[in-house]
C-alpha positions in Angstrom: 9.3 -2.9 -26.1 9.1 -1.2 -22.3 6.0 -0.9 -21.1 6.6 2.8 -19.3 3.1 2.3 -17.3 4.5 0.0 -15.0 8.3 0.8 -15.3 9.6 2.3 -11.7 10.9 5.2 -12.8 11.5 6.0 -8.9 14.6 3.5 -9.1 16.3 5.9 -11.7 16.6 8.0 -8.5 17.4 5.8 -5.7 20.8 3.6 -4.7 21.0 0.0 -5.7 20.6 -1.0 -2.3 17.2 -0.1 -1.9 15.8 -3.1 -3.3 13.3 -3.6 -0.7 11.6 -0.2 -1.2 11.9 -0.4 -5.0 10.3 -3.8 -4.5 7.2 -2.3 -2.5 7.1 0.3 -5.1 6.5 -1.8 -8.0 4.0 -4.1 -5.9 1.9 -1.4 -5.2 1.8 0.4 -8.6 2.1 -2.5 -10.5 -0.7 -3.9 -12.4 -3.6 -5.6 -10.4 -5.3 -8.4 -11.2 -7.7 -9.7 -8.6 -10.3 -12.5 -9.6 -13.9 -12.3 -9.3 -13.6 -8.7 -8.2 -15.0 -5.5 -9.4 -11.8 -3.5 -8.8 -11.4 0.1 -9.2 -7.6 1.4 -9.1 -6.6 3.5 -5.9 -3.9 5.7 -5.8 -1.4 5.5 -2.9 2.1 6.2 -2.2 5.0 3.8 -0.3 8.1 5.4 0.9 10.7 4.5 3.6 11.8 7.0 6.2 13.7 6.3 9.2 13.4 2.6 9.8 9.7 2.6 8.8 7.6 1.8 5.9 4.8 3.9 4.9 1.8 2.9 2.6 -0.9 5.4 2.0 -4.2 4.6 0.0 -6.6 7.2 -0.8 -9.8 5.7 -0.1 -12.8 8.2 -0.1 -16.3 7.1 1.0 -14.7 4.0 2.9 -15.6 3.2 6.8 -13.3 1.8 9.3 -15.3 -0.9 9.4 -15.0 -1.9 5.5 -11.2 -1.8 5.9 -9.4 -5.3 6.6 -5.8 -5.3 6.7 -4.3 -9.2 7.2 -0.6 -10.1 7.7 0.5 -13.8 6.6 3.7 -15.2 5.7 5.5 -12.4 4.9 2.5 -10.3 3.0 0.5 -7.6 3.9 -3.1 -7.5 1.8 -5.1 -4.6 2.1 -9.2 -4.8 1.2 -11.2 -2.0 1.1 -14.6 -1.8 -0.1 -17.1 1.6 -1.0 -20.6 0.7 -0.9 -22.6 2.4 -3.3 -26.0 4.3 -1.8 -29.4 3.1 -2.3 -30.8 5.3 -4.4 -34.7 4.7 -6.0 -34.1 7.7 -8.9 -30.8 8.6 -9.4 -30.0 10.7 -12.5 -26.4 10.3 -12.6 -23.7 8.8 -10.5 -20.3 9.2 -11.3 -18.2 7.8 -8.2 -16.7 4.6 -8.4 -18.0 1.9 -5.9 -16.3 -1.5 -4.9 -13.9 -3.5 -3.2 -10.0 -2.3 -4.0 -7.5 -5.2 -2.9 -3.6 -4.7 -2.6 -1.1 -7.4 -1.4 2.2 -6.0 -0.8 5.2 -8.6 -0.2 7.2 -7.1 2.8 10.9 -7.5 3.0 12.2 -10.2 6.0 13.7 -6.9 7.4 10.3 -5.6 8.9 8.5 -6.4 12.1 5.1 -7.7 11.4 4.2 -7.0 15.1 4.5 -3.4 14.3 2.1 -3.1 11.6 -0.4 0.0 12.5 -3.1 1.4 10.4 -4.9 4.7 10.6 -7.8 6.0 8.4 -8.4 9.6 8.7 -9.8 12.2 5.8 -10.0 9.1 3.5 -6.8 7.9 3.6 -5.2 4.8 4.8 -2.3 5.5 6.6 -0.3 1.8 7.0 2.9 1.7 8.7 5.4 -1.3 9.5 8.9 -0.7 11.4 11.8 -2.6 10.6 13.4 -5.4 12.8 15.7 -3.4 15.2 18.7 -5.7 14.2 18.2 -4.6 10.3 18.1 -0.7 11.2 21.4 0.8 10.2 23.8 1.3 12.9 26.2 4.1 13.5 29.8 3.4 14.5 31.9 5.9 16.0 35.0 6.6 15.1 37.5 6.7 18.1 
């Protein structure tokens, strides 16, 4: 039986040789298990455009300073946490507070050294550029 939640349907639409971003894809919607953290689920998008990968996050309420993004051996993890207001008499609270965690496997293609993150209007905003010698390469025709 196929489990349609976390079935990349985005594959149906891409070539076969676009492994790498159909791998990123089904990292980051894929289902998250994270141990002796109160997750919440964030929504984000990945996508590939010229010779770069993109990773968005939409993470409301966070500060720059409770975003950590760490690169090791070929993963990117991203942590994010919302802390929750101190409130003596709150009546209701419906927002959803606590630390979000993503690690993302990044093809050998990419150039860690080139990994750049921006937070602006609540969302992350993570690139990473592939190595020059994997970028596709034009060959004229004489």
């Amino acid at each position: 039986m196929t489990n349609n939640l976390t079935k990349n349907r985005l594959r149906e639409f891409l070539p076969t040789h676009w492994t790498d971003v159909d791998s990123l894809v089904n990292q980051f919607f894929g289902p998250q298990v994270v141990a002796g953290l109160n997750t919440m689920p964030s929504a984000g998008s990945v996508w590939e455009e010229e010779g770069t990968y993109h990773i968005e996050m939409d993470v409301p309420g966070v500060a720059r300073e409770d975003v950590e993004l760490t690169y090791d051996q070929g993963e990117l993890r991203i942590s994010t946490e919302r802390k929750a207001p101190e409130r003596a008499n709150s009546l209701a609270d419906e927002r959803r507070y606590g630390k979000v965690v993503r690690t993302i496997s990044l093809p050998e293609t990419v150039d860690p050294d080139t990994i750049d993150a921006n937070l602006e209007q609540g969302v992350l905003h993570v690139t990473v550029a592939k190595k020059p010698e994997a970028q596709p390469k034009r060959i004229e025709v004489k």
